[in-house]
C-alpha positions, 0 to 999 in steps of 0.5 A, spaced: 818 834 114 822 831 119 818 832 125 812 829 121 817 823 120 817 824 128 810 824 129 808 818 124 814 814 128 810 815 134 803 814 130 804 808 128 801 802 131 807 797 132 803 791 132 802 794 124 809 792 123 808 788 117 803 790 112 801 783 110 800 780 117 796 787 120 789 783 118 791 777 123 794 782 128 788 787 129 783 780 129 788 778 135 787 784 138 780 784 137 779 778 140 784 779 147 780 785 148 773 781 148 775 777 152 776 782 157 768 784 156 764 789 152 768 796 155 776 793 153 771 792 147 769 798 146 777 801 148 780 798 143 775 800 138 775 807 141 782 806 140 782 805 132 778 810 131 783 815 135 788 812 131 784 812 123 783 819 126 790 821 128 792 819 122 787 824 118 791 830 122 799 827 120 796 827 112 794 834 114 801 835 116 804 832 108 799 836 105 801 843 108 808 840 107 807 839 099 804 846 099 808 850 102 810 856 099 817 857 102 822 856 097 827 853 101 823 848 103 821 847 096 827 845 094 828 842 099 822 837 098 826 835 091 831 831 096 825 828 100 820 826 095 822 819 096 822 819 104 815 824 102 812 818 098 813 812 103 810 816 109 804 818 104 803 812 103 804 809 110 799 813 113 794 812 108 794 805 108 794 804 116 788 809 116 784 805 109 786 799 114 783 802 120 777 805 117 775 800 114 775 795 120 771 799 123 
């Protein structure tokens, strides 16, 4: 789990900091890059897409956590499910977030 946490940490776009101002952010970059022309356009885009789809792999990653059959890591996850769930949560909503702007 902690190198997940470590990768989500790495992951995770910082102009997403807030969820509540990540529309309004992802349109000013959108924007930004427009008016750079059509190729930094389709960078930022790729870019997205790149993100959404790492995103799928860290998910991945908690999945293989969650179903692991190492009990140590087992008893383990009963202390972290909290940490678990905020992570799971996070990552699912930037992915939704970038999918869908795509």
């Amino acid at each position: 789990l902690d190198s997940t946490e470590r990768i989500f940490q790495r992951w995770r776009k910082e102009w997403l900091a807030s969820e509540d101002k990540w529309g309004e952010a992802y349109e000013e970059a959108l924007a930004h890059a427009r008016t750079e022309g059509t190729h930094e356009t389709d960078i930022f885009l790729d870019q997205c897409a790149m993100h959404a789809l790492e995103g799928r792999t860290i998910l991945e990653a908690i999945r293989g956590i969650v179903h692991t059959s190492c009990p140590y890591c087992r008893e383990r996850l009963k202390y972290d499910s909290v940490l678990l769930y905020d992570l799971l949560v996070s990552v699912v909503s930037q992915v939704k977030f970038m999918e869908v702007k795509l």
